[in-house]
C-alpha positions in Angstrom: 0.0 0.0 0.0 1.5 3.5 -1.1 0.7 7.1 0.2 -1.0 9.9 -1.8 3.0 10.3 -2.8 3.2 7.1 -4.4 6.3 5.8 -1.6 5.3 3.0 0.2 3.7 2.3 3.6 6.0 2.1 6.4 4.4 -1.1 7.2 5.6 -2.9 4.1 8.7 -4.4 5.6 10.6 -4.8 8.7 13.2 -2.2 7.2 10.4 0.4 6.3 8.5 0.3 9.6 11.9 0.4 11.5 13.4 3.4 9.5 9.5 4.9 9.7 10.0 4.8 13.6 13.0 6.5 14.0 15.2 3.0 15.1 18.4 3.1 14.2 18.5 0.3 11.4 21.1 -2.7 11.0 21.8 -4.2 7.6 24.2 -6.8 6.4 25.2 -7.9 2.7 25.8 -11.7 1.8 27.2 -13.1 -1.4 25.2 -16.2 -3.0 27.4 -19.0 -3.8 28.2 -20.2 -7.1 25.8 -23.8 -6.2 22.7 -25.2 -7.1 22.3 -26.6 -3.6 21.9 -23.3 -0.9 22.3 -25.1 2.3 25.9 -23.3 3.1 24.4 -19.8 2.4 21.5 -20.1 4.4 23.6 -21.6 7.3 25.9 -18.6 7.0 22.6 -16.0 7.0 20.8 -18.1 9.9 23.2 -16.0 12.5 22.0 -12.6 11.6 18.3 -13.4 12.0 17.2 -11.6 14.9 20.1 -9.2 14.9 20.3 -8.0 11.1 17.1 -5.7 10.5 17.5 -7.2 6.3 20.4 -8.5 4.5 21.4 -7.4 1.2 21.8 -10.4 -1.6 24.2 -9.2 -4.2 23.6 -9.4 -8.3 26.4 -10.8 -9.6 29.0 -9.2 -7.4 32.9 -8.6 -8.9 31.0 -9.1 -12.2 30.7 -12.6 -11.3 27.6 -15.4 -11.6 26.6 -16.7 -8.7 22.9 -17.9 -7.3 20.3 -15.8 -9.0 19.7 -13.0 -6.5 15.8 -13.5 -6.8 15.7 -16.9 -5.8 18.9 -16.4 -3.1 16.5 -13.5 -1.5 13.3 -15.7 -1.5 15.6 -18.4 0.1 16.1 -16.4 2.8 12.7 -14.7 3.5 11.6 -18.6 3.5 14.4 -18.6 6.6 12.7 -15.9 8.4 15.4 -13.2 7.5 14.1 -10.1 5.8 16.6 -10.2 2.3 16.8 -6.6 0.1 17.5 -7.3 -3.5 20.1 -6.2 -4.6 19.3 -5.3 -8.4 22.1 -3.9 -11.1 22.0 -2.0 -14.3 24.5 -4.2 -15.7 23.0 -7.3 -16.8 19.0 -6.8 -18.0 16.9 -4.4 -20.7 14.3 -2.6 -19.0 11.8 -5.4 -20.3 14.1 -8.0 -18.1 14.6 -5.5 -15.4 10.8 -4.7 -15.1 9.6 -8.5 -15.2 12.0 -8.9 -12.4 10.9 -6.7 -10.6 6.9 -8.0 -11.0 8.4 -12.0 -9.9 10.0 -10.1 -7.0 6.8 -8.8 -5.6 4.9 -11.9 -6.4 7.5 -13.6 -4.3 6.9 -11.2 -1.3 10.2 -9.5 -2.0 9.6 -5.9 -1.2 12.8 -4.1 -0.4 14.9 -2.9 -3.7 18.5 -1.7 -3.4 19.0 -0.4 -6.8 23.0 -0.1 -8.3 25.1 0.4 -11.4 26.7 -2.9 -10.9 30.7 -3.6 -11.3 32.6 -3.1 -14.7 32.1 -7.1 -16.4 36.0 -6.1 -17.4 36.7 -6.6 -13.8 35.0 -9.6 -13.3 36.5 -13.2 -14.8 34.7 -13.2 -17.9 36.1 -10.0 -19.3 34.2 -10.7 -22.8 30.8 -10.1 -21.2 28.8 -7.4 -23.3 27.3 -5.1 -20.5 23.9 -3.8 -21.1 22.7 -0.5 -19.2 19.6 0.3 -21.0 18.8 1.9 -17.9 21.2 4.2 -15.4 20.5 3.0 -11.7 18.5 6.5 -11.6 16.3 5.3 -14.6 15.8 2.1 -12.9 14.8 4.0 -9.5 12.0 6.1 -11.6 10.9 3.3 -13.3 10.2 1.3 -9.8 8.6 4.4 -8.3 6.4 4.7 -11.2 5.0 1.2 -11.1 4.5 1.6 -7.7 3.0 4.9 -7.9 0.6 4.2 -10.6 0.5 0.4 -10.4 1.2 0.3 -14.2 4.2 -0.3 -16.1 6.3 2.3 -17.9 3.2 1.1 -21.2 0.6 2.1 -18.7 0.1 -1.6 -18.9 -2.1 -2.0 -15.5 -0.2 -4.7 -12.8 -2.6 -6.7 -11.2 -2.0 -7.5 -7.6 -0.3 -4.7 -5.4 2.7 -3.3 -5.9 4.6 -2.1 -2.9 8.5 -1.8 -3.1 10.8 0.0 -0.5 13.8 1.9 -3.0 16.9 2.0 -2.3 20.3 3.9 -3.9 24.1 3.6 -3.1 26.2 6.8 -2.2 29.7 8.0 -1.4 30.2 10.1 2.0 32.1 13.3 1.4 33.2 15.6 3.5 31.0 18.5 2.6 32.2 22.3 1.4 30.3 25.1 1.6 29.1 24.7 -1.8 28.1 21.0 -1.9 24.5 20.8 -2.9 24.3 16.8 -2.5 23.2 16.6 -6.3 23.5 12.9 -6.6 21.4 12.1 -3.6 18.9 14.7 -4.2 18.9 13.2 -7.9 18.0 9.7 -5.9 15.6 11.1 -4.0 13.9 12.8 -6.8 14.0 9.4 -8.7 11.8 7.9 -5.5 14.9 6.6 -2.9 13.5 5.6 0.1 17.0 4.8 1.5 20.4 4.6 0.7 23.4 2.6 2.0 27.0 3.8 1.7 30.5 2.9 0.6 32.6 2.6 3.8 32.8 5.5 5.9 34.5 4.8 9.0 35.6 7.7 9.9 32.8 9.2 11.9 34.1 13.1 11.9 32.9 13.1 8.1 29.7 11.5 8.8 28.6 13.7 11.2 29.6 16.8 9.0 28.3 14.7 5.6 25.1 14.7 7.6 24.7 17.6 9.1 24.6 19.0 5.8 22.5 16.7 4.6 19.8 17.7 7.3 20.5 21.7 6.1 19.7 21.0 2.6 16.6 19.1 3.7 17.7 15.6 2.1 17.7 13.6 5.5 15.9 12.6 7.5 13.4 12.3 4.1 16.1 10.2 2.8 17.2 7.3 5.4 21.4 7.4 5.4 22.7 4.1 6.3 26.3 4.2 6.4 29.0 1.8 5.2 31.3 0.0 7.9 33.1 -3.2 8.1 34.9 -5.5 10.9 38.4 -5.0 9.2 40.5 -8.2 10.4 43.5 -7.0 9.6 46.0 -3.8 9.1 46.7 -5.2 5.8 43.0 -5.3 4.9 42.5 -1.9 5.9 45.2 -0.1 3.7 44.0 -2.5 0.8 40.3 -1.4 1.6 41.6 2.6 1.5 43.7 2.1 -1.4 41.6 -0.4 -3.8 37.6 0.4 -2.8 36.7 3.6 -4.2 35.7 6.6 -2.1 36.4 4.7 1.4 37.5 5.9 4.2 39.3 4.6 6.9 41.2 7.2 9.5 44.4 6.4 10.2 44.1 6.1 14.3 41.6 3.2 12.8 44.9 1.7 11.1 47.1 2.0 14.1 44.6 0.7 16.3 44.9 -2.9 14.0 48.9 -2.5 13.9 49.2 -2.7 17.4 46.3 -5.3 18.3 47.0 -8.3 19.2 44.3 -9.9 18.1 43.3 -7.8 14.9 40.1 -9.8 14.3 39.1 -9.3 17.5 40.3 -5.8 17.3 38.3 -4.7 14.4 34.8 -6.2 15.5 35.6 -4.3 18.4 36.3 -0.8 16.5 32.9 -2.0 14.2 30.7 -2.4 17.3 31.9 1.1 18.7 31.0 2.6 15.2 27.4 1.6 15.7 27.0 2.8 19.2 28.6 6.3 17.4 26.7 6.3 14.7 23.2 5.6 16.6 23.6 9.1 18.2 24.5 10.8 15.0 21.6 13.2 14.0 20.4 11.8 10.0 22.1 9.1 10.4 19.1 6.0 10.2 21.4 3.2 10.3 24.5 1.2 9.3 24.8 -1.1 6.6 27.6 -3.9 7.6 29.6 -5.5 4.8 32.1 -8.1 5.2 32.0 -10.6 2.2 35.2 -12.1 3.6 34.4 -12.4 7.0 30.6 -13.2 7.2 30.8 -14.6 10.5 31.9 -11.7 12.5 28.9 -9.3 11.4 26.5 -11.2 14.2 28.6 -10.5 16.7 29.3 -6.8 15.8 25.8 -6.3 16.0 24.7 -8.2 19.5 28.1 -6.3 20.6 26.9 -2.8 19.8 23.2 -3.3 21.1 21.6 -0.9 18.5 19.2 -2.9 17.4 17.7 -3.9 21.2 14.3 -3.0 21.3 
């Protein structure tokens, strides 16, 4: 069910009513295997029921197949675990994108993050033609606008409802005085309900990056879930500043892993405290976890922090 602004109830999903409320949100990301048999990937999701507010399945991640993240996401909601689909620019026309979109809804799939998706020249078959009929802005419209009107892009009619909770990506950026947030005032134009972020650990620049956001009248309209990882190593982390694009990762974060002596440990502890920080950070509505080597340590970051309690 949709408001007279075509966005979507806030009791559509567990994410929509808990970003509706005001409670800080928790959101993981999982990787579907390459398998035909799913038992390992819902054994490594089963921890974060309960703790993980939804968990992102990602569309061919690295530019890589895996598990179809339609069926990988219904797998999950069949576990009890809230999934967000992951879907990417990359791969599908608008026709494909579109009918995807209709089998997600059918299959009680509500919550959409919408991306570019990775280069397929970075991914292991380097050959792959990409497609981007649509920019991950034109997929964003195209969503609101079938749940707006309930009609395709034809003004085809869908039968059945349609009710989708949108989300975008962004970069935090430690604001000027001239930044005007274009991009995410572009997404939130488009019909973003949400976005998650590219790792922003350093929490100085979030609370500037929001603070401006909340000036320019962007949040809290548009629900900011910021980027974090455990990092389980000092090597990790100056890979993660110098290979992941628009990351950041302070340096006291860095020396703090150095000197551990136990850097696993160590960075699910520097993770944990990031969520209690961020949780008291004016529009800020939640953290979005990612750790696609280290699975296993977002379930405890979470019961650590205690953000999601209550």
């Amino acid at each position: 069910m949709n408001d007279a602004s075509g966005r979507p109830s806030p009791t559509i999903s567990n994410l929509g009513r808990r970003l509706a409320s005001g409670r800080f949100a928790v959101t993981a990301e999982l990787t579907p295997p390459v398998a035909t048999d799913a038992t390992e990937f819902i054994a490594r999701a089963a921890p974060l029921k309960g703790l993980a507010t939804a968990v992102n399945v990602t569309d061919g991640a690295g530019a890589k197949a895996h598990l179809s993240t339609l069926i990988a996401s219904r797998m999950l909601l069949d576990s009890g675990i809230e999934p967000i689909l992951q879907m990417t620019c990359r791969d599908r026309n608008r026709i494909a994108l579109q009918a995807d979109l209709l089998g997600a809804m059918a299959s009680g799939l509500h919550n959409l993050l919408v991306l570019g998706g990775d280069d397929p020249k970075a991914g292991d078959q380097p050959e792959t033609k990409p497609v981007f009929d649509l920019r991950s802005r034109d997929l964003l419209a195209m969503a609101h606008h079938m749940r707006s009107t309930g009609t395709l892009p034809t003004g085809t009619p869908i039968k059945g409802p349609v009710s989708l909770m949108l989300g975008g990506a962004d970069i935090p950026t430690d604001p000027p005085p001239s930044w005007d947030a274009a991009a995410l005032r572009d997404k939130l134009e488009a019909g973003a309900d949400f976005v998650q972020t590219q790792f922003c650990m350093d929490t100085g620049v979030v609370r500037r990056y929001a603070a401006r956001l909340i000036e320019l009248g962007i949040a809290p309209r548009l629900k900011i879930l910021i980027g974090i990882a455990p990092i389980p190593s000092v090597r990790s982390a100056r890979w993660m500043r110098e290979k992941l694009f628009g990351t950041r990762i302070p340096d006291a974060i860095v020396e703090r892993l150095e000197k551990a002596v136990d850097p696993k440990q160590e960075g699910r502890q520097i993770a944990s405290e990031l969520l209690q920080e961020l949780a008291t950070i004016p529009g800020i509505a939640g953290a979005h976890i990612m750790a696609p080597q280290n699975p296993s340590a977002i379930p405890e970051v979470i019961e650590a922090s205690g953000v999601t309690k209550g």
